[in-house]
C-alpha positions as CSV (number, residue, x, y, z in Angstrom):
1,X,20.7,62.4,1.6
2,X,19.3,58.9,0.6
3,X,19.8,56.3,4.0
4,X,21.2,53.1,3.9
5,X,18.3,51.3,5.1
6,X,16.3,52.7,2.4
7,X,19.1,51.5,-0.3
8,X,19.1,47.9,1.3
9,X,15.4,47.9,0.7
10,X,15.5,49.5,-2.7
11,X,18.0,47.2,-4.5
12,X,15.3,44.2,-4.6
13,X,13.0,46.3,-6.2
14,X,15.3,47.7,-8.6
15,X,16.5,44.1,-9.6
16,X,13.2,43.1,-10.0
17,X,11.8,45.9,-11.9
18,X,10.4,45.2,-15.2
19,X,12.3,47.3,-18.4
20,X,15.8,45.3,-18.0
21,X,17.2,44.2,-21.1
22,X,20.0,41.1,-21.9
23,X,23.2,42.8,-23.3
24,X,24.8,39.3,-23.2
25,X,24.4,35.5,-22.1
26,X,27.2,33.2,-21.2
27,X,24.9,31.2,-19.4
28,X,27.9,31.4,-16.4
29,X,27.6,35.4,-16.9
30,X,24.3,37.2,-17.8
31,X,24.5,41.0,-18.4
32,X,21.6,43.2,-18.9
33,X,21.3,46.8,-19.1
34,X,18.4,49.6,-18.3
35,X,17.3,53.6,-18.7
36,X,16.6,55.4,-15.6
37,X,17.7,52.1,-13.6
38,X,18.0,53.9,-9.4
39,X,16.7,57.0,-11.5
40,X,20.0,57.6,-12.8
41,X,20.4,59.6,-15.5
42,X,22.6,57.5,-17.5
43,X,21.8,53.7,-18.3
44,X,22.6,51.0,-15.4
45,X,23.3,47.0,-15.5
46,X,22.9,44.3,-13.9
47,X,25.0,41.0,-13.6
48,X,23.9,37.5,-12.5
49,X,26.1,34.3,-11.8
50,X,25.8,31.2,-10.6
51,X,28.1,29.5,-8.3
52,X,28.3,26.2,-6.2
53,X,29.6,28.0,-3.3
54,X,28.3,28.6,0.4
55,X,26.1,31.9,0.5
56,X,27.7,32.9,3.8
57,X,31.1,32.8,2.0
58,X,30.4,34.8,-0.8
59,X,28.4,37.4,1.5
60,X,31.2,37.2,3.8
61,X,33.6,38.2,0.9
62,X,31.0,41.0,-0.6
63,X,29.8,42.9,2.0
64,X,33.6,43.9,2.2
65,X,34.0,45.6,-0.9
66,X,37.6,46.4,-0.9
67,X,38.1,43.1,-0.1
68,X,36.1,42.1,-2.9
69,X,37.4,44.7,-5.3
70,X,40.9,43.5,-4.7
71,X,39.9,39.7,-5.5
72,X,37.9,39.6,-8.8
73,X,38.4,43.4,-10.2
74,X,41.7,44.0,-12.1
75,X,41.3,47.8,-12.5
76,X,41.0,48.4,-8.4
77,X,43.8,49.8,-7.3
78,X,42.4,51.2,-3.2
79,X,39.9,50.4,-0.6
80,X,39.5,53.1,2.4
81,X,37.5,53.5,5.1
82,X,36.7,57.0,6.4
83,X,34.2,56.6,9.4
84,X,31.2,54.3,10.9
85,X,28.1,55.0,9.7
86,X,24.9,52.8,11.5
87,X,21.7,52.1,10.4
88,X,19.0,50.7,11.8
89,X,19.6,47.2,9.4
90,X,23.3,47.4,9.6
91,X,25.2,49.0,12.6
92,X,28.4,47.7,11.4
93,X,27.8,50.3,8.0
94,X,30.6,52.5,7.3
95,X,31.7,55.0,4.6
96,X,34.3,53.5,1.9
97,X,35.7,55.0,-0.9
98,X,37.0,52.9,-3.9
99,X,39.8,53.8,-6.4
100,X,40.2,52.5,-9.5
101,X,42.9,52.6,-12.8
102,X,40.9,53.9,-16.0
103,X,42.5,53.6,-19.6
104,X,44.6,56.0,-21.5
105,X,43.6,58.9,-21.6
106,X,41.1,58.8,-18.9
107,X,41.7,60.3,-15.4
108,X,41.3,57.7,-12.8
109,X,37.9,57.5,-10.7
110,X,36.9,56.7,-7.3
111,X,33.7,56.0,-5.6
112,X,32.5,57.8,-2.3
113,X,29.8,56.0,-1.0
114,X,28.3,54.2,2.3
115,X,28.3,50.5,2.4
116,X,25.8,48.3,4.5
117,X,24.4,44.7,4.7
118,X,22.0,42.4,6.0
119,X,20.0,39.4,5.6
120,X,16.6,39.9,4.3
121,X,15.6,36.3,5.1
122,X,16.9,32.7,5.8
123,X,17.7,32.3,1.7
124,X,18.5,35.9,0.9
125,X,21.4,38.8,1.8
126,X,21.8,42.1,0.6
127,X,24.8,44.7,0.1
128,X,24.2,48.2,-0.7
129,X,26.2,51.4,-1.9
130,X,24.4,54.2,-0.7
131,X,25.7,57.2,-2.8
132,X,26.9,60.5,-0.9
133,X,26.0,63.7,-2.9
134,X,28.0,66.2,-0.8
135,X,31.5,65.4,1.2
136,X,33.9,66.6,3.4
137,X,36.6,64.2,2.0
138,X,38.7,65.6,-0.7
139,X,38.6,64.3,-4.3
140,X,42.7,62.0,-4.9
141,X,44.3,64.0,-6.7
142,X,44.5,63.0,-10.5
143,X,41.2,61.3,-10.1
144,X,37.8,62.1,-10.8
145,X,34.5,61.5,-8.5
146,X,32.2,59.5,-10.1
147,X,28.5,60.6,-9.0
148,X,26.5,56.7,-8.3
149,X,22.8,56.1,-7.4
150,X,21.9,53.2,-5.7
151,X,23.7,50.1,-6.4
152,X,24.5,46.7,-4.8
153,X,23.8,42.6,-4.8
154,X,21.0,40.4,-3.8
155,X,22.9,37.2,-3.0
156,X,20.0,34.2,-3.0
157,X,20.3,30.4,-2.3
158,X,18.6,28.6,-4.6
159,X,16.2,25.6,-4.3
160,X,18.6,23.0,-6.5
161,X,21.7,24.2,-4.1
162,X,22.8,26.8,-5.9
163,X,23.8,30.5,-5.3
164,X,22.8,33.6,-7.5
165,X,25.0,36.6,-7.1
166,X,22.6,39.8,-8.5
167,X,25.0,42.4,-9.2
168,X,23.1,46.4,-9.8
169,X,25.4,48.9,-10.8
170,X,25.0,52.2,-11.4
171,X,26.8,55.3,-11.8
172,X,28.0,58.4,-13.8
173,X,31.7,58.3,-15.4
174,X,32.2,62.2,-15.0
175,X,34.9,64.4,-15.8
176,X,34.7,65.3,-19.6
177,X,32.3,62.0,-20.2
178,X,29.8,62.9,-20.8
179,X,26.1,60.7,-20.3
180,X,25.4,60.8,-24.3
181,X,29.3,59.0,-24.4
182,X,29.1,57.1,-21.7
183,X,25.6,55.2,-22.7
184,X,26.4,54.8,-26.5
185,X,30.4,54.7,-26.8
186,X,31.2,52.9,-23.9
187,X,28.4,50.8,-23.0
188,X,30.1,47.7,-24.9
189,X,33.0,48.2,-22.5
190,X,31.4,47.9,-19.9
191,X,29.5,45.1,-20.2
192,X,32.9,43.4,-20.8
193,X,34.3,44.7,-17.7
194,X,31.0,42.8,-16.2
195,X,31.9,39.7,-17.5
196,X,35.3,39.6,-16.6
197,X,35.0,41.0,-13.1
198,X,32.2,38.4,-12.3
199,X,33.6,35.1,-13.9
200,X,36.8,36.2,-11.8
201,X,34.2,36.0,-8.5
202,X,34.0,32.3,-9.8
203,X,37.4,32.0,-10.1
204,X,38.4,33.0,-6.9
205,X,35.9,31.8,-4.7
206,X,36.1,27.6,-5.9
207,X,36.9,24.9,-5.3
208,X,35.7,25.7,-1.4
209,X,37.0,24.4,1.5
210,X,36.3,20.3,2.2
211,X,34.4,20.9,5.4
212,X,32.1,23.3,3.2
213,X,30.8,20.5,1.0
214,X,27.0,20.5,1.8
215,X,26.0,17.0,0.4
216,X,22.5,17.8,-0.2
217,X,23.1,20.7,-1.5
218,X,25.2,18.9,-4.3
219,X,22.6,15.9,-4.3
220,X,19.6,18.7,-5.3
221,X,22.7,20.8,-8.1
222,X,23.5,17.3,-9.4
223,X,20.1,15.9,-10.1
224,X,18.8,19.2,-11.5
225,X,21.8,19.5,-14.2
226,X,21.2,16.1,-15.4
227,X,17.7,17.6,-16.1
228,X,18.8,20.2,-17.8
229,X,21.0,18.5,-20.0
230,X,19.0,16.2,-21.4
231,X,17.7,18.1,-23.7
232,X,21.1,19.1,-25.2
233,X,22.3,18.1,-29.2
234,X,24.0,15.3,-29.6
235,X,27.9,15.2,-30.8
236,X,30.6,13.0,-32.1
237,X,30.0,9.8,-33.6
238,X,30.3,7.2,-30.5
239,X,30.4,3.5,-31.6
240,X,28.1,3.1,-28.3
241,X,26.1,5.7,-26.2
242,X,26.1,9.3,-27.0
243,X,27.2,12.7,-26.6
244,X,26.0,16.2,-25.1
245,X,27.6,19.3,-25.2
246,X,26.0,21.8,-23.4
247,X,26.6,24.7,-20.5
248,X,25.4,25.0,-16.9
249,X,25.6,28.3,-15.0
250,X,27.9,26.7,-12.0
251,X,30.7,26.0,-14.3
252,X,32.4,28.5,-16.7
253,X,33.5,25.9,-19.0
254,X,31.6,23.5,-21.4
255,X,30.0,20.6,-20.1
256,X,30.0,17.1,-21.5
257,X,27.5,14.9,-20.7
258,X,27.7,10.6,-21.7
259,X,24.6,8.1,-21.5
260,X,25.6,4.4,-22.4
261,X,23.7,1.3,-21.3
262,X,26.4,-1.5,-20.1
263,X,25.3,-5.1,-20.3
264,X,26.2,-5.6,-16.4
265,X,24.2,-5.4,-13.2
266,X,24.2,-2.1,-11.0
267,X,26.4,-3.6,-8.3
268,X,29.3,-4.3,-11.1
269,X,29.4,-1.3,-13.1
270,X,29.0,0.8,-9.3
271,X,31.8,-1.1,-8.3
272,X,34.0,-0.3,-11.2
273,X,33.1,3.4,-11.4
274,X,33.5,4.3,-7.9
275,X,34.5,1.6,-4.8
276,X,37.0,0.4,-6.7
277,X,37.4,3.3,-9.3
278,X,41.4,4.0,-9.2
279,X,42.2,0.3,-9.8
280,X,39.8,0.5,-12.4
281,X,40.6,3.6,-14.1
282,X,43.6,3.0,-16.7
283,X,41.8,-0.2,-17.8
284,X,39.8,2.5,-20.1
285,X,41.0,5.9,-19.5
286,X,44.7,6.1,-21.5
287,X,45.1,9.4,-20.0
288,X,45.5,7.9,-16.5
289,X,48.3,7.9,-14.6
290,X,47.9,7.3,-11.4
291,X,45.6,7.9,-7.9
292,X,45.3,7.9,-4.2
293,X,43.0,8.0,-1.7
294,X,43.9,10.7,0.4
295,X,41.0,10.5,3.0
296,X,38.6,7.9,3.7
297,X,35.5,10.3,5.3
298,X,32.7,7.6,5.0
299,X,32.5,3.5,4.6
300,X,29.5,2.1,4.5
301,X,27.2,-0.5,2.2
302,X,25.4,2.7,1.7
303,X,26.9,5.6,1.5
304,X,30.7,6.1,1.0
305,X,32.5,9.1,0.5
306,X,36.6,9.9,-0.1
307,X,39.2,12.6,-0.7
308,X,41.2,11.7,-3.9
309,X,43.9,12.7,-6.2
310,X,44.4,11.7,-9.5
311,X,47.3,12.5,-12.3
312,X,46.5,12.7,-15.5
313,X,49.3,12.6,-18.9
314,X,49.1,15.3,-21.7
315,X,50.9,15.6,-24.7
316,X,54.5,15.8,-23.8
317,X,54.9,19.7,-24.4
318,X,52.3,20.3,-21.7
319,X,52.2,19.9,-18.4
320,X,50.4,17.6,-17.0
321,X,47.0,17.8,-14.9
322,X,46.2,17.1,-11.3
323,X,43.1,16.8,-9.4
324,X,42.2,16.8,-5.8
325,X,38.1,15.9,-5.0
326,X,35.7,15.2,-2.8
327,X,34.3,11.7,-4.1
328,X,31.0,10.0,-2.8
329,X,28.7,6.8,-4.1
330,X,25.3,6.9,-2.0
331,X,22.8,3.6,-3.2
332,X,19.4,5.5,-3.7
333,X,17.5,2.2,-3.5
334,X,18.4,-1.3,-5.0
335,X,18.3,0.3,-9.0
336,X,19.5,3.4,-8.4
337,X,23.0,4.9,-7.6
338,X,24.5,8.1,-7.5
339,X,28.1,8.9,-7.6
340,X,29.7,12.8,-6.9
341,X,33.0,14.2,-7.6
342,X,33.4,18.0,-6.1
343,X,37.0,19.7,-6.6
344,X,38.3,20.7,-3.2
345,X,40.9,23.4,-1.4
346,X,43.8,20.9,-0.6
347,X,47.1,21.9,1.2
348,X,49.5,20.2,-0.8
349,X,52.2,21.3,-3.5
350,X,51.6,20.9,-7.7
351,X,53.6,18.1,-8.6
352,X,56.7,20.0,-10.8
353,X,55.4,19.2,-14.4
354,X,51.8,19.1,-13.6
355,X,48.7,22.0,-13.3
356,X,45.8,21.5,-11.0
357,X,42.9,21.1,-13.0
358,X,39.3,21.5,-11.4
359,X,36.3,19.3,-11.4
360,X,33.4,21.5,-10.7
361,X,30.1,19.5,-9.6
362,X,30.2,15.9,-11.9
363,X,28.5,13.3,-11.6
364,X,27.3,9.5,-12.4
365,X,24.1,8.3,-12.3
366,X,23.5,4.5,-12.8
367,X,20.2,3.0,-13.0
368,X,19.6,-0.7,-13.3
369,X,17.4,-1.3,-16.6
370,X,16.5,-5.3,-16.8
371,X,19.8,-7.2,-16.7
372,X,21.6,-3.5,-17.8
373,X,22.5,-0.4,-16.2
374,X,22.1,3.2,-17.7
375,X,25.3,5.3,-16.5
376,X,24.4,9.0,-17.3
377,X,27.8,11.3,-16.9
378,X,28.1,15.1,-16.6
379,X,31.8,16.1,-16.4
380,X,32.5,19.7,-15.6
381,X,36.1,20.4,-15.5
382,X,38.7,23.2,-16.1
383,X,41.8,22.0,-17.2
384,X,43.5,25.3,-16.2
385,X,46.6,26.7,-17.1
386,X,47.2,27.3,-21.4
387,X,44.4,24.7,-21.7
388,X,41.8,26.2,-20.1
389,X,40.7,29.4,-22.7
390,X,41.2,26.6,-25.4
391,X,38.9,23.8,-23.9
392,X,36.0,24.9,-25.5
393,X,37.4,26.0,-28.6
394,X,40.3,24.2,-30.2
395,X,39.8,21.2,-27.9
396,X,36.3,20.6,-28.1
397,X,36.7,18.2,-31.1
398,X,39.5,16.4,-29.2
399,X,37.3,16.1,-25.6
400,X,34.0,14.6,-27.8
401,X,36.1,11.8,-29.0
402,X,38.1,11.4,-26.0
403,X,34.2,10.8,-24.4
404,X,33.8,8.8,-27.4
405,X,36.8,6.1,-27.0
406,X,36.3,6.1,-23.0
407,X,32.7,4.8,-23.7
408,X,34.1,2.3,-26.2
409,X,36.5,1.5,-23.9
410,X,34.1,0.9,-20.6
411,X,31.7,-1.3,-23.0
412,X,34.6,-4.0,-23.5
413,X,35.6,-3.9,-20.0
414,X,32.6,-4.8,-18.3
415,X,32.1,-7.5,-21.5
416,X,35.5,-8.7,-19.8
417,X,34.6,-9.0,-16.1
């Protein structure tokens, strides 16, 4: 029988082993797939995401699988726990079995296997199936054993705040499918079930909780996506400034980024975009509603930070959208500012007639230039509810001139102050 501990140290070797190949990219979702991955007999994957989330809440929520299983995969359908089983690494480790609904006509399967966890070092956790070749337990009846080999995550913080979510998976269906079947007939299927079971980790695990916020954290995310998006094609046709369309592995939807020089000093265009921001906001934003500030967490010259909410109108057959965020400004030095907008877990009811939308990591980043200021934007929402599978689609055309007007818009304003 393979041991946990050896399993725990195994599934950083296996990720990293050379021989993976990439099944499919949605720069939120990677899939790749290999031969003889955990010397299975039948071809493995693996799955890697992205998230702006705390790594000791998303380990907290994997190294309970049934927990897990329940939250982001649609076909689970029960999580048991038979017995303890300690390792060395993990005394907590037990023995779990997983149940899961299969298609028509496929019998169900379940998953027998031990399930352990630790922390390798200060940036890096591990949770490991350790498969169990002979049993005691009975298989449920109607449902079929499937054999596994070793599988698990590798859960890292990353050095521009992010965290990677590694997912290795490997096991034999079983029953009358057979490996030849299950590696060239199925193998498309299952890197869907991939992608929809880890976008739904995404999903379920932001916005996070207010006190969770690391600022830094966001500072280094921010910075580095403003990087990487400079480099992205231009779109639209904006009478001033331009637009980017591009994706960043944090947010499943596309991202928009702006850069427009306004012929105002820093401190004006700083004051209009974020200390005074609501009263601002309708003068170029038509979508605007209306906006509170539901928590004042820091005042200074400095550094300033809030808890808003902000209503925005839609077309009059849909509902509205809502947002509730975590807001900051922070002066870098005299020519430099940055401003942060992080959507947040908030208490209170929808508004009947409106949808909370999310804002995932977005930001502003002016910079005096002479007697100008160049405001670079990344927004990264999703508008949720009907709207949000058609954002990148049917919308996009709509959401690059909508960046478009909202330039136009902020270019005659400041012309006015």
């Amino acid at each position: 029988m393979i041991s946990p501990d050896f399993t725990l140290t195994q599934i950083p070797q296996e990720l990293d082993a050379a021989g993976w190949q990439l099944e499919l990219n949605k720069t939120n979702v990677s899939v790749y797939s290999k031969a003889k991955a955990s010397d299975a007999k039948v071809i493995g994957f693996k799955t890697v995401t992205e998230h702006f989330v705390p790594i000791a809440a998303i380990f907290k929520l994997l190294k309970d699988v049934c927990g897990a299983m329940h939250s982001i995969n649609h076909m689970f359908v029960l999580g048991e726990e038979f017995r303890a089983w300690p390792s060395s690494l993990d005394q907590d480790g037990k023995l779990v079995r997983t149940s899961f609904k299969m298609p028509f006509p496929m019998a169900d399967r379940e998953f027998l296997h031990g399930l352990h966890s630790y922390q390798a070092d200060s940036n890096t956790y591990i949770v490991a199936y350790t498969p169990i070749e002979e049993s005691d337990i009975k298989v449920q009846k109607g449902y079929v054993r499937c054999p596994m080999y070793i599988s698990g995550q590798r859960i890292t913080a990353l050095s521009n705040g992010a965290t990677r979510v590694e997912h290795l998976m490997v096991y034999n269906l079983g029953g009358k499918v057979s490996e030849q079947v299950q590696d060239r007939w199925l193998k498309k299927s299952h890197v869907g079930a991939y992608i929809k079971e880890w976008e739904k980790l995404g999903e379920h695990m932001y916005p996070t909780k207010l006190e969770d916020i690391d600022y830094k954290q966001l500072s280094l995310l921010l910075q580095d996506a403003l990087e990487q998006s400079q480099q992205w094609p231009k779109v639209g046709k904006p009478k001033s400034g331009t637009v980017k369309v591009g994706r960043l592995a944090y947010c499943p939807r596309n991202v928009y980024r702006t850069d427009i020089v306004i012929q105002a000093p820093i401190q004006k265009v700083v004051d209009v975009l974020a200390d005074q921001s609501l009263k601002y906001l309708p003068l170029w934003n038509k979508e605007f509603m209306n906006g509170e500030v539901l928590e004042v967490l820091e005042d200074s010259p400095s550094k300033s930070a809030w808890v808003i909410r902000v209503h925005y109108q839609t077309p009059f057959f849909l509902s509205n959208r809502e947002y509730i965020y975590y807001f900051s400004r922070e002066w870098i030095n005299d020519e430099e500012c940055l401003i942060f907008y992080h959507s947040v877990e908030h208490e209170s009811a929808v508004p009947k007639g409106f949808v909370r939308s999310l804002l995932y990591p977005t930001v502003h980043r002016c910079t005096q230039k002479g007697e100008d200021t160049l405001v670079e934007h990344l927004l990264a929402t999703d508008l949720g509810g009907k709207l949000s599978s058609k954002q990148d689609g049917l919308l996009k055309g709509g959401l690059v001139q909508a960046h478009c007007r909202d330039m136009a818009n902020q270019e005659q304003l400041f012309k006015k102050l």
